[in-house]
C-alpha positions as CSV (number, residue, x, y, z in Angstrom):
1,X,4.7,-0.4,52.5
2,X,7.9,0.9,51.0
3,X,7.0,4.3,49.7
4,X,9.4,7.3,48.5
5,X,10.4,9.6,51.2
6,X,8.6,13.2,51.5
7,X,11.8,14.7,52.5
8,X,14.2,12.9,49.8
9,X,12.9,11.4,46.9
10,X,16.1,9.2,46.4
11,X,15.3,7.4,49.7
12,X,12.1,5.2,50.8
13,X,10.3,5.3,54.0
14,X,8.7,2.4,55.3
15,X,5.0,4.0,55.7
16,X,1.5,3.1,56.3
17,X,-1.6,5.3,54.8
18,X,-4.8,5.6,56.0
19,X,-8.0,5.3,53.2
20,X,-11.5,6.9,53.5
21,X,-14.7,4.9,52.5
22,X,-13.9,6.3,48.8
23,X,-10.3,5.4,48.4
24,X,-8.9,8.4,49.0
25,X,-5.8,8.6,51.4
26,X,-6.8,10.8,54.3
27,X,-3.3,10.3,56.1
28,X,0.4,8.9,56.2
29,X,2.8,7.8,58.2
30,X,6.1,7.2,58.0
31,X,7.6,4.6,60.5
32,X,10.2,6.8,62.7
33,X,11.9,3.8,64.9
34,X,13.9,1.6,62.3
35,X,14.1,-2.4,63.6
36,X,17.9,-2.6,64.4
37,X,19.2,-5.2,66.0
38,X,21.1,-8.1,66.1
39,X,19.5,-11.2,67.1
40,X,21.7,-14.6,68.0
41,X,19.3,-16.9,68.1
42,X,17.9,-15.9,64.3
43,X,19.4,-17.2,61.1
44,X,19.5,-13.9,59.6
45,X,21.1,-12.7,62.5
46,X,21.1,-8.6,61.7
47,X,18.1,-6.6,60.5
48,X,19.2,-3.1,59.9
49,X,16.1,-1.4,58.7
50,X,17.7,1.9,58.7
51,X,20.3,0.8,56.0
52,X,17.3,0.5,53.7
53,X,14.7,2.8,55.0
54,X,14.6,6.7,55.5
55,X,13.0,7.3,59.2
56,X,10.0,9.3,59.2
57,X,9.9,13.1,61.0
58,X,6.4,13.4,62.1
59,X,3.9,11.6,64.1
60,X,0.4,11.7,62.3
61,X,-3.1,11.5,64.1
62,X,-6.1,12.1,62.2
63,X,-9.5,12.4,62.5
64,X,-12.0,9.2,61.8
65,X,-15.6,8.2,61.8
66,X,-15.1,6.9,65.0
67,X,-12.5,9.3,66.4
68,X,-9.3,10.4,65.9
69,X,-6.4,7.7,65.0
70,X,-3.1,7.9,65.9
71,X,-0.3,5.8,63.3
72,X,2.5,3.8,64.0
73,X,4.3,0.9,62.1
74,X,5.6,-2.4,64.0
75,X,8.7,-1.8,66.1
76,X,7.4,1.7,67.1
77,X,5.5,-0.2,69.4
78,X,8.7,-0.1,71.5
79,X,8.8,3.2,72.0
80,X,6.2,4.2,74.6
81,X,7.2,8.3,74.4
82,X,5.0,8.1,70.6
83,X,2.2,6.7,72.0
84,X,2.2,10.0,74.9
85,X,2.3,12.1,71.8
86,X,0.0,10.7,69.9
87,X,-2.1,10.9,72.6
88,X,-1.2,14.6,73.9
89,X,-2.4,15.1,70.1
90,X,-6.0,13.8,71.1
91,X,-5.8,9.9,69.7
92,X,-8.5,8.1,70.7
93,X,-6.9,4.9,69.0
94,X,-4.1,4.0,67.9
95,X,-2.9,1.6,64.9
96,X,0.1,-0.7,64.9
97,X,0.1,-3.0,62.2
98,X,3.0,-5.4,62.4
99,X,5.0,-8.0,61.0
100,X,7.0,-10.0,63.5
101,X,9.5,-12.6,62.8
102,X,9.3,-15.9,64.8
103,X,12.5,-18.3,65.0
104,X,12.9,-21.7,66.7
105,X,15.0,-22.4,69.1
């Protein structure tokens, strides 16, 4: 979800957030690997993520009911150094919702 950035408040981050059993937000994170690429075989063609979106600056882990959850967004899922910091930071699990596109060939 598009939310305003904790570092500039002119600029968005794309960020996830983490509720507790009573609606309050117990964490967020702010997706730090922006999705840009250019893709021939896509009508679009270019996503540049980064033209829209602020990265984020911090990995975020937090502590759950059933252990302690480390956050990522989509295309971070690329990155495999995060997921050895989330996990040097004691995640037991670790989220990555995601959107992918599909295209036909």
């Amino acid at each position: 979800m598009p939310l305003i950035s904790r570092e500039d408040p002119e600029l968005i981050t794309s960020s996830s957030l983490l509720f507790d059993d009573n609606g309050a937000i117990r964490a967020r994170y702010d997706k730090i690997h922006m999705f840009d690429v250019n893709i021939i075989e896509d009508e679009q063609g270019i996503y540049n993520e980064s033209s829209i979106y602020q990265r984020g600056e911090h990995i975020t882990v937090v502590d759950t009911p059933v252990g302690r959850l480390g956050m990522t967004i989509c295309y971070d899922l690329r990155f495999p150094c995060l997921f050895q910091a989330l996990r040097m930071q004691g995640a037991d699990l670790i989220a990555v919702p995601a959107g992918f596109y599909t295209f036909n060939r």
